[in-house]
C-alpha positions as CSV (number, residue, x, y, z in Angstrom):
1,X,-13.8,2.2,-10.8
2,X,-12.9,-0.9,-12.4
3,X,-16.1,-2.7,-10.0
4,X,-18.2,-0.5,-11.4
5,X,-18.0,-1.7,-14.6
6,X,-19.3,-4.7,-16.5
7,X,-14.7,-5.4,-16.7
8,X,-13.2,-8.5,-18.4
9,X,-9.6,-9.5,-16.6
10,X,-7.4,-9.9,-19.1
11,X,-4.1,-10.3,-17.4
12,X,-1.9,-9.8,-14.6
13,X,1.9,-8.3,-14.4
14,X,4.4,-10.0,-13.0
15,X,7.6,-8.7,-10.9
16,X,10.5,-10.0,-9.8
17,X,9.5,-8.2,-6.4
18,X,5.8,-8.7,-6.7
19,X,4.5,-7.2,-3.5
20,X,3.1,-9.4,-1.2
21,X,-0.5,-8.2,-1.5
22,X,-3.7,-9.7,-2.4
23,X,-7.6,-9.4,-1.9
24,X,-10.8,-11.4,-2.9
25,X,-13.5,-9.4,-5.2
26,X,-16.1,-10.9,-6.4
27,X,-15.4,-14.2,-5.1
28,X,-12.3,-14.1,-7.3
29,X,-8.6,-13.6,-6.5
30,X,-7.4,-9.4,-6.8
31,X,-3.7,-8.9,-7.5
32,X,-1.6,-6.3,-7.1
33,X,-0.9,-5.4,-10.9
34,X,-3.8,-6.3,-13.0
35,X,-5.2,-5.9,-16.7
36,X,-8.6,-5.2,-17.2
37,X,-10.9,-4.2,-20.7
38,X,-14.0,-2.8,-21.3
39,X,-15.5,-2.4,-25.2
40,X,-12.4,-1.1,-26.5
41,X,-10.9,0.5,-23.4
42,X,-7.8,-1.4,-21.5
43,X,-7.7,-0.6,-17.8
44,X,-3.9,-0.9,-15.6
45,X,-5.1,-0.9,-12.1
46,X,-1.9,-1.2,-9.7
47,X,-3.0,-1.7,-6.3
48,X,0.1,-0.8,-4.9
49,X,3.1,1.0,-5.2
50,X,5.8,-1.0,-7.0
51,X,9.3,-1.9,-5.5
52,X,11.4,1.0,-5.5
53,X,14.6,-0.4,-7.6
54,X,11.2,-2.0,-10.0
55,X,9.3,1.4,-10.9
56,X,11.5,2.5,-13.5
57,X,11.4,-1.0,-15.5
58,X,7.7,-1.4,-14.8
59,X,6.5,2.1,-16.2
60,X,9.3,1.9,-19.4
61,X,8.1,-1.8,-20.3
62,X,3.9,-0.3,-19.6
63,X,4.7,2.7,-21.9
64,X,6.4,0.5,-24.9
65,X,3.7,-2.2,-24.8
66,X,0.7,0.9,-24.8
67,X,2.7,2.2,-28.0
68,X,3.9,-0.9,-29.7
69,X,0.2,-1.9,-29.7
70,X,-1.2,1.4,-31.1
71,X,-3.3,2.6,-28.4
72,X,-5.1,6.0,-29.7
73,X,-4.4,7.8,-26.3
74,X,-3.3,6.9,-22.8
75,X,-5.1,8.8,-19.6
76,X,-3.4,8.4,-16.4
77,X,-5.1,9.1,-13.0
78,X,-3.1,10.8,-9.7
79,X,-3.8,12.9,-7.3
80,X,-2.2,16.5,-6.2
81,X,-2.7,17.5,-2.2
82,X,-5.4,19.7,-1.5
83,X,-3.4,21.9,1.0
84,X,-1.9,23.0,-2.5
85,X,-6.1,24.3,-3.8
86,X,-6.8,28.1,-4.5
87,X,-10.0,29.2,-3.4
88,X,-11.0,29.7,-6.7
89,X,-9.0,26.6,-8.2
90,X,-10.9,24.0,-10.5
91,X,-11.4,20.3,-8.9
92,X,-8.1,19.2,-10.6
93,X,-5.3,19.8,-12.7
94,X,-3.7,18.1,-16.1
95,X,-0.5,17.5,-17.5
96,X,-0.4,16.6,-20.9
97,X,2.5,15.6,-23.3
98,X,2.9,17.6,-26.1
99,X,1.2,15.5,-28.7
100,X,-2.3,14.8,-27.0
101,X,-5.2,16.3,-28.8
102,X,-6.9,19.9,-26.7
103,X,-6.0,18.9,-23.0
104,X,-7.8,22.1,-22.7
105,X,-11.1,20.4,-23.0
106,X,-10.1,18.1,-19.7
107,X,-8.6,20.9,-17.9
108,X,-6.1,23.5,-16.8
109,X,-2.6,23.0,-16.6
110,X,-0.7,22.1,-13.5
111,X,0.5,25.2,-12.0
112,X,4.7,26.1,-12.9
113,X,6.9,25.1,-10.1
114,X,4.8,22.4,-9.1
115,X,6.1,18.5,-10.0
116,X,4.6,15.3,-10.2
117,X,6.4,12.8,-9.1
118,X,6.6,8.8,-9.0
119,X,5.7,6.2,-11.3
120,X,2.9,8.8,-12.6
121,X,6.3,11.1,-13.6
122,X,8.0,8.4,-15.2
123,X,5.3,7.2,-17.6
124,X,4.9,10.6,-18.6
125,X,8.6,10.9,-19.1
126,X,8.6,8.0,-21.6
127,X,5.3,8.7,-23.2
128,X,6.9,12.3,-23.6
129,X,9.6,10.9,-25.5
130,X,8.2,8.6,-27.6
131,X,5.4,11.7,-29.1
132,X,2.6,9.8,-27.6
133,X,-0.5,11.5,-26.6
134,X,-0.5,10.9,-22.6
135,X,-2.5,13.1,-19.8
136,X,-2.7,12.7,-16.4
137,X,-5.9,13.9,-14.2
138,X,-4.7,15.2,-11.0
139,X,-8.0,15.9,-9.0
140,X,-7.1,17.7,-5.6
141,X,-7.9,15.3,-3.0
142,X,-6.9,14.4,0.8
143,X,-3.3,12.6,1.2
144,X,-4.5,11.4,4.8
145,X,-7.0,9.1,4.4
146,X,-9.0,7.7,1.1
147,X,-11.2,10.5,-1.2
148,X,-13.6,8.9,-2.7
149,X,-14.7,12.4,-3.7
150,X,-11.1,12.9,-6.0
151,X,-11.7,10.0,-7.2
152,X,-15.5,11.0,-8.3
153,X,-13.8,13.8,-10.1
154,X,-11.4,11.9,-12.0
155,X,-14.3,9.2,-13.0
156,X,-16.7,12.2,-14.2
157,X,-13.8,13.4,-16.5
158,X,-13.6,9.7,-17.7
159,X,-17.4,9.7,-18.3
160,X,-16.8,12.6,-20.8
161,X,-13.8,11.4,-22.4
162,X,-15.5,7.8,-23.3
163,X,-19.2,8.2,-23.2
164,X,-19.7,4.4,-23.4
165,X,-18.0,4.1,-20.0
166,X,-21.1,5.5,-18.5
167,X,-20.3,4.9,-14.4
168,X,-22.2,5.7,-11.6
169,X,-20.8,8.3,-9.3
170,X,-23.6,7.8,-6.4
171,X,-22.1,5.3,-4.5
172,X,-18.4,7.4,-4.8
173,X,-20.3,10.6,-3.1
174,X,-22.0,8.6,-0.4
175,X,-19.1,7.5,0.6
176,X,-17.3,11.0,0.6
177,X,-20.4,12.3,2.4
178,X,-20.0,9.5,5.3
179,X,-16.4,9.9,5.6
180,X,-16.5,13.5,5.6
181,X,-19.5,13.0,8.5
182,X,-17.1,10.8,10.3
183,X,-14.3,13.2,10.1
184,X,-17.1,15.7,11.7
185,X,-17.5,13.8,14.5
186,X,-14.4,13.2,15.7
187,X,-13.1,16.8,15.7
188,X,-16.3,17.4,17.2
189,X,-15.8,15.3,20.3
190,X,-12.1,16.4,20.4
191,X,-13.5,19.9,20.7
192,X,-15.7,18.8,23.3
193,X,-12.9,17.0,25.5
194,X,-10.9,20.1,25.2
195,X,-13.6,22.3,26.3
196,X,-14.1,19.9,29.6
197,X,-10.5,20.4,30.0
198,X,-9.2,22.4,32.8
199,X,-5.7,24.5,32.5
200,X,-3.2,22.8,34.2
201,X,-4.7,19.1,35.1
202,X,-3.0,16.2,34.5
203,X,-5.0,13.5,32.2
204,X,-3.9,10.0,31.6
């Protein structure tokens, strides 16, 4: 998402157990815990998961900075498995804290007896607490390999949100249609191996 846009890096968090994880993007240096802002949007984008004992710290400290700064409204972006999807279920779920404005216009709630869980969870503990308006998108995606259709969703509720943000979903759906082609291929070819299979041979 964050390539997408025309993004300004405007700082980087640090851990004690900063994971040992980094990338070049656009010829520049990508770490795992970075601050980005568009027009008057700031964007956290954690590459990875945080260190187990650091995920309560991280998300209390990212919470009191968002308030202490008086941000308008915090949206936070996970993903719920798609084994879990009604036929006749929406693309995603939300779970708002009690103070943000009409979560109805985002979407429906996520379903009782289901829990989000993680640092997602904690940073809508402590946004909970402090009565400040927080939603998370949970589009339904696939936890086995990367959905660049879920995340598609989640962007196209952003692009309503914040009109100015404006991003492109093509590139997001060509690559959901060539990974989904992929994925068509294989189970093809294992259907085909099984078929050429006879009962009771041995196969190395």
């Amino acid at each position: 998402m964050v390539e997408a846009l025309d993004v300004k890096s405007i700082g980087y968090m640090e851990t004690d157990q900063l994971p040992s994880f980094v990338s070049l993007e656009n010829n520049r240096l990508s770490l795992p815990f970075e601050f980005f802002k568009y027009e008057n949007l700031v964007i956290f984008l954690a590459k990875v998961q945080p260190a187990q004992s650091e995920i309560n710290e991280i998300t209390k400290t990212l919470v009191n900075w968002v308030v202490t700064n008086k941000f308008s409204e915090s949206i936070l972006i996970g993903g719920l498995d798609s084994k879990l999807k009604e036929e006749d279920d929406e693309t995603h779920k939300i779970v708002p804290t009690k103070t943000f404005s009409n979560p109805e216009r985002i979407g429906s709630n996520l379903d009782k007896g289901l829990f989000v869980t993680g640092p997602l969870a904690l940073m809508l503990i402590y946004f909970e607490m402090m009565n400040f308006p927080a939603c998370a998108i949970l589009p339904y995606c696939e936890r086995e390999r990367p959905d660049p259709r879920a995340a598609a969703t989640a962007i196209q509720i952003l692009n309503k949100l914040y009109p100015k943000l404006k991003i492109d979903l093509e590139k997001l759906y060509g690559d959901a249609k060539k990974i989904e082609e992929e994925i068509g291929l294989i189970l093809k070819q294992e259907r085909e191996m099984r078929e050429r299979e006879e009962p009771g041979g041995m196969y190395v």
